[in-house]
C-alpha positions, 0 to 999 in steps of 0.5 A: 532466503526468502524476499522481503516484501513491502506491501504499499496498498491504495487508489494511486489517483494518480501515484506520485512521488510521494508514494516512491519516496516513501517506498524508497525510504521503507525499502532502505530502513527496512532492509527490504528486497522491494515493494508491491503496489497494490493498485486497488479497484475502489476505495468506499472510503474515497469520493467515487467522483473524480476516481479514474479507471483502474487502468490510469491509475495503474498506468500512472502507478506503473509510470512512477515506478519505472527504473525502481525495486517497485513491482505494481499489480492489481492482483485484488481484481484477480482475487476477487477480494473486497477486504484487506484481510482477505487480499492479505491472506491471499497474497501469502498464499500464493508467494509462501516463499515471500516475507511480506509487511504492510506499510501504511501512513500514520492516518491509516493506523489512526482509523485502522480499529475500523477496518474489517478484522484488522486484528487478524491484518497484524497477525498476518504479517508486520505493519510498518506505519510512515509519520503524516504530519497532522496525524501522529497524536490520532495514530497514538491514541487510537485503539489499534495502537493501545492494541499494538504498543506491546508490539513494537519494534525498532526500524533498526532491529526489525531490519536486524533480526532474522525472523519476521513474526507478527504482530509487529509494529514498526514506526517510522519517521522521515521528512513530510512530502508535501506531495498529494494525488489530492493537489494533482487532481486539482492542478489537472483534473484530466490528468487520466486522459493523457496517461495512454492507452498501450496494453497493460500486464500485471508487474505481479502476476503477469495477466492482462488486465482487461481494458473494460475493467470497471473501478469496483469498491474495495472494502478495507 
């Protein structure tokens, strides 16, 4: 059987418990073998001040993870991509032997009509969105949800059924966490600094990555 694969993308500026939470409650709902986290290079949508290194967020990602089913990669620098549909499409190519869904807060799905091909994004594999308080009736009237209303499925029976098709869309629901890389910035603005400097190796594709690796804006 092919593992089941949640995809959680973002800067993780730094990661904290509230991306493991909501990587925990999507593997248990979901019935998923585990959880990427893909690190990513930049994020035009974010302010570039205050972006640590890709190697502290990773760092701290890494951090977070430990003793969890939560494997964290860059593999967007290694592919080179700038897009989401195209680190997508990448990533399918090289673990085929995977079944993958992308999981993404309810604030996301309210502003995904503007992410590049995001059409072809649902194609490529499900989407499961996480409620975020103060963004659920964005994420309803959205054009991507009037797109994929006909498409959605229950937690339960997508966890049931046997066969991962997209366009799929899965709408969960769990107790708000409070916390946010946000709020961390702000309480330690130098968080970076004592995140540590040992060697790094993708949890993915198992590379090194380079200590002289710049933040690059990723495209969504």
């Amino acid at each position: 059987m092919p593992l089941k694969t949640g995809l959680l993308g973002g800067s993780f500026n730094p990661a904290h418990g509230g991306h493991r939470r909501i990587s925990l409650f999507a593997m248990e709902a979901l019935g998923l073998d585990e959880v990427w986290w893909l690190v990513s290079p930049g994020n035009p949508l974010k302010p570039k001040r205050g972006m640590a290194s890709l190697q502290a967020r990773y760092r701290s990602a890494v951090t977070m993870a430990r003793r969890a089913p939560i494997r964290v990669t860059a593999i967007e620098r290694e592919l080179g991509t700038r897009y989401t549909v195209d680190t997508l499409r990448g990533i399918t190519r090289r673990y085929s032997k995977r079944d993958f869904i992308w999981l993404m807060g309810s604030d996301n799905l309210a502003g995904f009509h503007r992410w590049k091909s995001w059409r072809q994004i649902a194609r490529t594999m499900p989407i499961a969105t996480i409620a975020r308080p103060g963004y659920d009736a964005a994420a309803v009237a959205s054009p991507a949800m009037a797109w994929l209303r006909p498409h959605k499925v229950s937690p339960e029976l997508f966890r049931t059924r046997g066969d991962w098709s997209a366009p799929a869309l899965i709408m969960m629901r769990f107790d708000p966490d409070p916390r946010s890389a946000t709020v961390i910035r702000r309480a330690d603005p130098d968080w970076a600094r004592a995140i540590g400097k040992a060697p790094l190796r993708d949890q993915v594709t198992h590379r090194s990555i380079p200590a002289t690796a710049s933040p690059e804006a990723t495209r969504i």
